[in-house]
N, C-alpha and C positions, 0 to 999 in steps of 0.2 A: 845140916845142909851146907855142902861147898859155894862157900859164896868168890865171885870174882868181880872188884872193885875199880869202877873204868873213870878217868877224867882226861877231858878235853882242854887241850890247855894252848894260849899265845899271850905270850909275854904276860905272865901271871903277875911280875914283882917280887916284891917283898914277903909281900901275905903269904905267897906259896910258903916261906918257912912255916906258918902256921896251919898251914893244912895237913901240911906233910907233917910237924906234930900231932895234928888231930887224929891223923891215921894210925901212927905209931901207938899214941895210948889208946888202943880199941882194944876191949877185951874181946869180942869177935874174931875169929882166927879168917884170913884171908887169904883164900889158894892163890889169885893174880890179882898182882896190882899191875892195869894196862893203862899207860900215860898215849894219850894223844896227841899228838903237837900238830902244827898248823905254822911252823918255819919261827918260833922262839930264836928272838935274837939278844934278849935279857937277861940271859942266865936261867932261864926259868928251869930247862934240865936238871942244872946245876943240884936244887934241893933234892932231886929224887937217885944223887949218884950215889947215896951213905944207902939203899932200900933197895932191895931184890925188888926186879918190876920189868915188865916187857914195853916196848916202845915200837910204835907207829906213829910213821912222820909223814903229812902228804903238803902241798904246798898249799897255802893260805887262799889260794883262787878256787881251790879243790873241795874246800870244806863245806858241807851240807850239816846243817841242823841234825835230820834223822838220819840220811845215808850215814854220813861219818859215825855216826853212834852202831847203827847197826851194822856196817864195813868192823868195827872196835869186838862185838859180841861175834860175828860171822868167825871172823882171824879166831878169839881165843871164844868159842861156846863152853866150856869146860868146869861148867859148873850148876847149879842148881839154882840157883838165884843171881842176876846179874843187879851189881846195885850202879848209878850214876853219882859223882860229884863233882860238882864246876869250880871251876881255879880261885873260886873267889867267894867259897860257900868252909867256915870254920867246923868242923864236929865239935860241938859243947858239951858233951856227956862221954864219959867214955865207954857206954856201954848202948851208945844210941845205933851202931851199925847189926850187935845183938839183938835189942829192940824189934827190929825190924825183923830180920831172921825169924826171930821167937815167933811173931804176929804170921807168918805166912808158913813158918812150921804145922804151928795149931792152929791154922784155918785152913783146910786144902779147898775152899773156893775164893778163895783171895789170891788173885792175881797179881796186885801191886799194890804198895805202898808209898807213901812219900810222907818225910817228916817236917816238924815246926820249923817255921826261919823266925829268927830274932834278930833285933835289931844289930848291925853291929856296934862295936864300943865307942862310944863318942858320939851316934848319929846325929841328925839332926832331927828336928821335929816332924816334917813330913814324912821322910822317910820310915821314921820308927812308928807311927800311925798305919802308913800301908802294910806293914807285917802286923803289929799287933792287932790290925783288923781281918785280916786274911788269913793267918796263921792263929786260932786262938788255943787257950788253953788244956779245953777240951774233945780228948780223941773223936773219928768214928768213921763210922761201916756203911758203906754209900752199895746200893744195887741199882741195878737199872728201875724200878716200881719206883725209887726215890724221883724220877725224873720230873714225877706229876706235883711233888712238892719243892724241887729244889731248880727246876731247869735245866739250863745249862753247868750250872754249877755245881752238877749230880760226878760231871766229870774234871772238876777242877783239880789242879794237881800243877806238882813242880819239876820239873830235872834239875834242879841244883842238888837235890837230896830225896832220889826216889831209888827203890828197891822191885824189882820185877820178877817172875816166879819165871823161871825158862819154858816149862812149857805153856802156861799163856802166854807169853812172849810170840812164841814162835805159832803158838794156837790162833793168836791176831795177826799175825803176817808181820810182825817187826813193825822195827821207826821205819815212815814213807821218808820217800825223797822229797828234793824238791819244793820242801814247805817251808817258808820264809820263817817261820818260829811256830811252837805250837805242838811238835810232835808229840808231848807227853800228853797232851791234851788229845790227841787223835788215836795215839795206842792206848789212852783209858777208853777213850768211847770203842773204839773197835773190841776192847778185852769185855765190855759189858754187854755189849750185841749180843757178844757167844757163853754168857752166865759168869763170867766172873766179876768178881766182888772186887772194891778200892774202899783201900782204908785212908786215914789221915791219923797220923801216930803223933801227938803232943809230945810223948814221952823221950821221939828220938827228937835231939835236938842242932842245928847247925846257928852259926851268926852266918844272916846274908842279907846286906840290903845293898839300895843303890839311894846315891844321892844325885837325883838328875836336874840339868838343868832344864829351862822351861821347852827349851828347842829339843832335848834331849825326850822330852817327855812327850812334845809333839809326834817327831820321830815312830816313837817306842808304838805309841796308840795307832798311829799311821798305819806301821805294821801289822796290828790284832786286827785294824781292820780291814787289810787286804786279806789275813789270815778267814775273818769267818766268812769275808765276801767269796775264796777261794774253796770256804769247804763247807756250801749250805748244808750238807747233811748230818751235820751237828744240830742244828738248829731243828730240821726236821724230826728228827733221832730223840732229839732232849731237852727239844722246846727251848726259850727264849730265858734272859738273867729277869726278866720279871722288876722287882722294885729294887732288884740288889743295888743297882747305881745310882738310887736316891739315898738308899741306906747309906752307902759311903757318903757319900757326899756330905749328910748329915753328917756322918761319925765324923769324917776328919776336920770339919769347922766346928765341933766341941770342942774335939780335941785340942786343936791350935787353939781356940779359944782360954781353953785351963791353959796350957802350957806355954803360949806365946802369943798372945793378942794382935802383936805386932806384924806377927806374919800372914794377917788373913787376906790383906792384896795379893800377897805370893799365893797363897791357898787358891784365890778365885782364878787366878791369873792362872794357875796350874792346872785348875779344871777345864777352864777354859780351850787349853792347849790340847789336854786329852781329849776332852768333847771335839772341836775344830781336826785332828788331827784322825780321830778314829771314824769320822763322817769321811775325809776324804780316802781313806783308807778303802771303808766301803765303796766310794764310788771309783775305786782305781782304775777299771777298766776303761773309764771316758775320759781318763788323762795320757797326754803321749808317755809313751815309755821315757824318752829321752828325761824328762822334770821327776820321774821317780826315785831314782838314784838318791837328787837332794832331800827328799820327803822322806827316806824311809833311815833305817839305824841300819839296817841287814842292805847295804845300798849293791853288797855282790852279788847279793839273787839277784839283782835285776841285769846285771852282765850277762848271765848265763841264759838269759826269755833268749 
């Protein structure tokens, strides 16, 4: 299958060295490598001048979640599978972009895929908790009938490292515009409406996490929840996360508990900020536009209302 390997990129750093390795050792063969930029003024180019690769550059007020990603597949469709990876997501296997390929070769009702994130090296304890809890071990094959067992989380999924099959892609109508984060989550639920299948692949592997701070985390939630307050039909579609946000909750005060006792104020205080942040989220529309900007991480959707 021709695969064509797309990342969105501003001012990546450093890391980008390591990405840009992660792709070079793929034993997966890759028709286009399409870099995205968003007005990089770091050098971030820089890594991808040694790699044959096509570039799209639009200015940084321009950039959309889904638009830009699918504006990236529109420009170059020219392949069989389009895969996504974010500026700041490593490939750990060098056979994880394969992986995926394999999986949607010998399954023609699998739409998309998306692989494990791991911590990355050095993290810290929360962070490495929210991947190991989210990303586990082992793979699997989500349809829509799962909906009545799994909820919303029948559709959960990532674009830091998802693979998409072109024509479900184009069968769901592409990433929407205009959604503040979320689109991978909105092209699984639409690819499942119309019968296809999402995997979650253990096997392919990336490091990605984030270490955020408590406002960062507020933010971040703020978003999800202007996200499902803007797209009830998810909810209607695939039902509700059910106990899953007790379950974490649970999970990650063991966890910091084995691992770091000391940080369980940070832990409460962290949920805290998520709970607090993802309630206002929901109620966004009974707040002025003007106070949104500061509440949210994605503060240039709200320029563009």
């Amino acid at each position: 299958m021709k695969v064509n390997l797309y990342i969105p990129t501003l001012n990546g750093g450093a890391r980008m060295e390591e990405v840009v390795a992660g792709i070079l050792k793929q034993t997966q063969a890759i028709n286009r490598l399409v870099v995205v930029d968003s007005g990089s003024t770091d050098g971030t180019l820089g890594y991808f001048s040694g790699i044959a690769h096509d570039l799209i550059t639009l200015d940084k007020k321009d950039f959309d979640h889904g638009g830009t990603r699918d504006l990236a597949i529109k420009a170059y469709p020219d392949a069989e599978v389009f895969v996504f990876l974010t500026q700041d997501a490593i490939l750990e296997n060098a056979d994880a972009l394969e992986k995926m390929v394999l999986a949607l070769d010998s399954n023609p009702k699998l739409g998309m895929c998306y692989g494990r994130q791991l911590p990355h090296r050095h993290a810290k304890v929360l962070e490495s908790h929210s991947r190991l809890f989210n990303y586990p071990e082992k793979s699997q094959i989500r349809t829509f009938q799962d909906r009545e067992r799994l909820g919303i989380r029948t559709i959960s999924c990532s674009n830091s490292f998802a693979a998409y099959r072109a024509e479900a892609y184009f069968d769901a109508g592409g990433f929407p515009s205009g959604t503040i984060l979320g689109e991978d989550v909105l092209i699984a639920g639409q690819m499942m409406l119309k019968g296809w299948e999402l995997a979650y692949l253990a096997e392919a592997r990336v490091y990605h996490s984030h270490d955020y701070s408590l406002a960062e985390e507020f933010r971040r939630y703020f978003d999800i929840g202007v996200f499902h307050r803007d797209n009830p039909w998810i909810f209607e579609k695939f039902g509700k996360a059910g106990k899953e946000g007790f379950s974490y909750l649970r999970s990650e005060i063991a966890y910091v508990w084995e691992h770091s006792p000391r940080l369980l104020p940070k832990t409460f205080a962290s949920l805290f900020a998520k709970w607090t942040g993802y309630r206002l989220g929901i109620l966004h529309q009974s707040l002025p536009l003007g106070i949104k900007p500061s509440l949210s991480m994605h503060s240039a959707h709200w320029r563009k209302q």
